[in-house]
N, CA, C and O atoms as a GROMACS GRO file, in nm:
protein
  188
    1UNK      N    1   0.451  -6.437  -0.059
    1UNK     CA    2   0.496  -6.377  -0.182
    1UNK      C    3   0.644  -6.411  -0.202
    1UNK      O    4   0.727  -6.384  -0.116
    2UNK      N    5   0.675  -6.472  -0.318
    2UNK     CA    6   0.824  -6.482  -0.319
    2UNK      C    7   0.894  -6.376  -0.414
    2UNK      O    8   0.853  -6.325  -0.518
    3UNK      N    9   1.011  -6.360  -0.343
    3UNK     CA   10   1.083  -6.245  -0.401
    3UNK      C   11   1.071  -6.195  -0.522
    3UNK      O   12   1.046  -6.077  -0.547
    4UNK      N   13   1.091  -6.290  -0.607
    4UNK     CA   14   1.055  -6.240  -0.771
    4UNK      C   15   0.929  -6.195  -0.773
    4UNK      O   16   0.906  -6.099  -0.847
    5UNK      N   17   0.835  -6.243  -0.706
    5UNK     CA   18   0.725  -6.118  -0.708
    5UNK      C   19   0.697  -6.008  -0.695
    5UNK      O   20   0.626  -5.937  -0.767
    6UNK      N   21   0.789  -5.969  -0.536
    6UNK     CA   22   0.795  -5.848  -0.490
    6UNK      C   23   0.926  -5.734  -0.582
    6UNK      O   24   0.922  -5.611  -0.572
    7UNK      N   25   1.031  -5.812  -0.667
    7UNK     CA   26   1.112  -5.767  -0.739
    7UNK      C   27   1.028  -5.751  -0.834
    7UNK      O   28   1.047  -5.630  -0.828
    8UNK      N   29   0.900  -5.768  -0.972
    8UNK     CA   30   0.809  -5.772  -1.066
    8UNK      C   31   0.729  -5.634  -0.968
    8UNK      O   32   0.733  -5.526  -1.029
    9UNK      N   33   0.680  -5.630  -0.870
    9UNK     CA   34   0.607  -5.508  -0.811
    9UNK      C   35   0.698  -5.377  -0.822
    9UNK      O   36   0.665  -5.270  -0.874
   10UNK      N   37   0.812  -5.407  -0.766
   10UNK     CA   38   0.887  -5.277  -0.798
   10UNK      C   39   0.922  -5.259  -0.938
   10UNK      O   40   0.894  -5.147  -0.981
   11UNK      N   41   0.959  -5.314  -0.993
   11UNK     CA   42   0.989  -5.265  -1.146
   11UNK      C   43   0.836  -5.205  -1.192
   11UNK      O   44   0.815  -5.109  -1.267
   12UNK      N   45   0.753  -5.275  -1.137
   12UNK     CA   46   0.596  -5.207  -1.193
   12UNK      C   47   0.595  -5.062  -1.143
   12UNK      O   48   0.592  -4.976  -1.232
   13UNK      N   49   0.597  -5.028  -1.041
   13UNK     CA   50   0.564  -4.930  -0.990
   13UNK      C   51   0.690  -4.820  -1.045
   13UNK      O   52   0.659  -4.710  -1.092
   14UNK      N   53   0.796  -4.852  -1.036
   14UNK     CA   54   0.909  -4.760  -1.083
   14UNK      C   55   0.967  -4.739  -1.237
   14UNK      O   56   1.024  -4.639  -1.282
   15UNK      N   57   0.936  -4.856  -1.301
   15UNK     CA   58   0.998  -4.919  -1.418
   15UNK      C   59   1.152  -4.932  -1.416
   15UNK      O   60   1.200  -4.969  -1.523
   16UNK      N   61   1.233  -4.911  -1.321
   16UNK     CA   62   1.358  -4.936  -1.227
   16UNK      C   63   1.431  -5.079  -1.350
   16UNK      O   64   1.346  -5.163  -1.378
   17UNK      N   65   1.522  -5.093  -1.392
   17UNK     CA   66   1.539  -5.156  -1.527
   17UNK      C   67   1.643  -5.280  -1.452
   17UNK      O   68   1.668  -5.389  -1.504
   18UNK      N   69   1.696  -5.231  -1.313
   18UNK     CA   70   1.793  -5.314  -1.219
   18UNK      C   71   1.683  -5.371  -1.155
   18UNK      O   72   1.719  -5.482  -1.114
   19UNK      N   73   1.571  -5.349  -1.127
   19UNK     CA   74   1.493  -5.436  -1.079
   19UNK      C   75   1.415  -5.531  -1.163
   19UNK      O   76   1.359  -5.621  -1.101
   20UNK      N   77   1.405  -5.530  -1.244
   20UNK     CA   78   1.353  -5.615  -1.370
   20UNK      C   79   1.474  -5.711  -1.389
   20UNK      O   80   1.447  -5.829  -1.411
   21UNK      N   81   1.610  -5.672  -1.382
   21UNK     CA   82   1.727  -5.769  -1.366
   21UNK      C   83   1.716  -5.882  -1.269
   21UNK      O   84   1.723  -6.003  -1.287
   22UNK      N   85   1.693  -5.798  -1.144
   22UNK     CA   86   1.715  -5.862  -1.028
   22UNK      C   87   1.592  -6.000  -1.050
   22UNK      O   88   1.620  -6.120  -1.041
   23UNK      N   89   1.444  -5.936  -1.082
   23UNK     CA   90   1.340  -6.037  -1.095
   23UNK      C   91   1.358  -6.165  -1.168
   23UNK      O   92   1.327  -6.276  -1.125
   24UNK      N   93   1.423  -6.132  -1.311
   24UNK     CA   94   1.458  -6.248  -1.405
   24UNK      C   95   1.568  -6.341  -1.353
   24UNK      O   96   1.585  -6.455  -1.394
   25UNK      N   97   1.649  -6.274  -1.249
   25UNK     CA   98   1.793  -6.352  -1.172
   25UNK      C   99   1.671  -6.469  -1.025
   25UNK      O  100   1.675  -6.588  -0.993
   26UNK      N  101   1.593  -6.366  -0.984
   26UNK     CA  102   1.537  -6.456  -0.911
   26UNK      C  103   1.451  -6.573  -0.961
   26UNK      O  104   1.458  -6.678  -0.898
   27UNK      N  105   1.370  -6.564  -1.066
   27UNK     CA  106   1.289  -6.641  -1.120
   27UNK      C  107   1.368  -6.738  -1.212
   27UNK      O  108   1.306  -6.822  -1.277
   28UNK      N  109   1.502  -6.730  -1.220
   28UNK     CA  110   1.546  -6.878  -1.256
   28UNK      C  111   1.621  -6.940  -1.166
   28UNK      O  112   1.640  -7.062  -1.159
   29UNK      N  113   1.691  -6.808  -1.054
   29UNK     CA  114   1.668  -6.945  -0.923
   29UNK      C  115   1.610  -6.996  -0.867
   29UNK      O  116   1.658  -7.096  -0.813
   30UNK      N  117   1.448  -6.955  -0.839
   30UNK     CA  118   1.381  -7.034  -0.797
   30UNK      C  119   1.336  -7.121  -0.884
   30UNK      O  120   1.306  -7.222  -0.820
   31UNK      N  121   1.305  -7.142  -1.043
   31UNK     CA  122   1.299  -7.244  -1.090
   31UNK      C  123   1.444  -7.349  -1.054
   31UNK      O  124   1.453  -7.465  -1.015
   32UNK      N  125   1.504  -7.288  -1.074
   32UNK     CA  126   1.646  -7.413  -1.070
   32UNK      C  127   1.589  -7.438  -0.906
   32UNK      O  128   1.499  -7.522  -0.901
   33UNK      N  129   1.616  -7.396  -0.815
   33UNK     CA  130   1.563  -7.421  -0.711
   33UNK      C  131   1.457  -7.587  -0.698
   33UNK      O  132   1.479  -7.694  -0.640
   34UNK      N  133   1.336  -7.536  -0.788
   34UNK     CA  134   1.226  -7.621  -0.773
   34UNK      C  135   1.219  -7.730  -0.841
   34UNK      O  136   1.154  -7.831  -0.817
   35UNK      N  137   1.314  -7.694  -0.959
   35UNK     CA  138   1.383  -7.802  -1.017
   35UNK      C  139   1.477  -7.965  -0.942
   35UNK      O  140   1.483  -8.087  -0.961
   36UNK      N  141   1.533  -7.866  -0.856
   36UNK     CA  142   1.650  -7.953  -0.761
   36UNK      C  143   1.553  -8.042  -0.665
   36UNK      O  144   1.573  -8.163  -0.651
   37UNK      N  145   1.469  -7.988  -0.613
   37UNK     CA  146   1.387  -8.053  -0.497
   37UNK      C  147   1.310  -8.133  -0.553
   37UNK      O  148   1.292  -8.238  -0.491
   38UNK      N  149   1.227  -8.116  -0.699
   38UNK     CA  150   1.136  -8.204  -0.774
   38UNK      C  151   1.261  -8.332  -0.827
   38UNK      O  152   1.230  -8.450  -0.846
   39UNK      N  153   1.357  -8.294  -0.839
   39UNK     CA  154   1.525  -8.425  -0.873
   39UNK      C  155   1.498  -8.501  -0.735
   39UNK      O  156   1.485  -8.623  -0.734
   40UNK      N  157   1.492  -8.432  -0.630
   40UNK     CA  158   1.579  -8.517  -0.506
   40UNK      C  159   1.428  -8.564  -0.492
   40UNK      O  160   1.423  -8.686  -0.500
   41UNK      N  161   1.339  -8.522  -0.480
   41UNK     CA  162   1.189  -8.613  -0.456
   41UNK      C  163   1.176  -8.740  -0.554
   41UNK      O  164   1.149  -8.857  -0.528
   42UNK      N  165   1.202  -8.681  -0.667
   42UNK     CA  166   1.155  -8.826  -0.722
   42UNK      C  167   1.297  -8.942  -0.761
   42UNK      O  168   1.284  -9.040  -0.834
   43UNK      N  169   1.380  -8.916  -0.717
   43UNK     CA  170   1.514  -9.004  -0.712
   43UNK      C  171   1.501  -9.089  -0.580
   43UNK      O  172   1.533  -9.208  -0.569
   44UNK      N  173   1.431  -8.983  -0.451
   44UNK     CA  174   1.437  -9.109  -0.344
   44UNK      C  175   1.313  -9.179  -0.362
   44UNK      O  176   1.275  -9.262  -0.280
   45UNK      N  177   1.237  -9.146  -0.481
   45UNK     CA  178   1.096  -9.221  -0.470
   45UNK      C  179   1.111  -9.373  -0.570
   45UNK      O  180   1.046  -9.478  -0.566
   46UNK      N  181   1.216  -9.333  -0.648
   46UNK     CA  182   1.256  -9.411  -0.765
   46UNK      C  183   1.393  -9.555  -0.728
   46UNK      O  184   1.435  -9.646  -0.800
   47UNK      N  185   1.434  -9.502  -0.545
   47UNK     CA  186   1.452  -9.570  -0.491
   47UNK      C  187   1.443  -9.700  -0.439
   47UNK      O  188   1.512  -9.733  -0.343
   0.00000   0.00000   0.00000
Protein backbone atom coordinates (compact mmCIF):
# COMPACT_ATOMS: atom_id res chain seq x y z
CA UNK A 1 0.00 0.00 0.00
CA UNK A 2 1.55 3.29 -0.69
CA UNK A 3 1.20 6.10 1.53
CA UNK A 4 -1.29 8.13 -0.33
CA UNK A 5 -3.41 5.29 0.13
CA UNK A 6 -3.14 4.83 3.63
CA UNK A 7 -3.36 8.93 3.89
CA UNK A 8 -7.06 8.52 1.45
CA UNK A 9 -8.05 5.70 4.37
CA UNK A 10 -7.67 8.10 7.08
CA UNK A 11 -9.32 11.02 5.71
CA UNK A 12 -12.14 8.28 4.95
CA UNK A 13 -12.57 7.12 8.16
CA UNK A 14 -12.14 10.60 10.01
CA UNK A 15 -12.86 13.14 7.26
CA UNK A 16 -9.56 14.80 8.99
CA UNK A 17 -9.20 17.79 6.15
CA UNK A 18 -5.01 17.73 7.03
CA UNK A 19 -5.15 14.38 5.94
CA UNK A 20 -6.76 14.83 2.64
CA UNK A 21 -3.80 17.57 2.36
CA UNK A 22 -1.26 15.32 3.23
CA UNK A 23 -2.82 12.57 0.48
CA UNK A 24 -2.93 15.13 -2.50
CA UNK A 25 0.97 16.24 -1.34
CA UNK A 26 1.73 12.52 -1.58
CA UNK A 27 0.05 11.61 -4.78
CA UNK A 28 1.94 14.18 -6.75
CA UNK A 29 5.06 13.05 -5.35
CA UNK A 30 4.73 9.92 -6.20
CA UNK A 31 3.59 10.81 -9.61
CA UNK A 32 6.59 13.22 -10.01
CA UNK A 33 8.40 10.38 -8.51
CA UNK A 34 7.22 7.87 -11.34
CA UNK A 35 7.57 10.37 -13.65
CA UNK A 36 11.48 10.75 -12.94
CA UNK A 37 12.20 6.96 -13.14
CA UNK A 38 9.90 6.48 -16.42
CA UNK A 39 12.67 9.89 -17.74
CA UNK A 40 15.76 7.98 -16.53
CA UNK A 41 14.41 4.51 -18.09
CA UNK A 42 13.73 5.60 -21.27
CA UNK A 43 16.78 8.15 -21.76
CA UNK A 44 19.21 5.19 -21.01
CA UNK A 45 17.13 3.14 -23.44
CA UNK A 46 17.23 5.97 -26.07
CA UNK A 47 20.90 5.67 -25.52
Amino acid sequence: MRTSDALWEVFKATGHFGAYLLYKDYTDWEQSDREQSSDACCGYLES
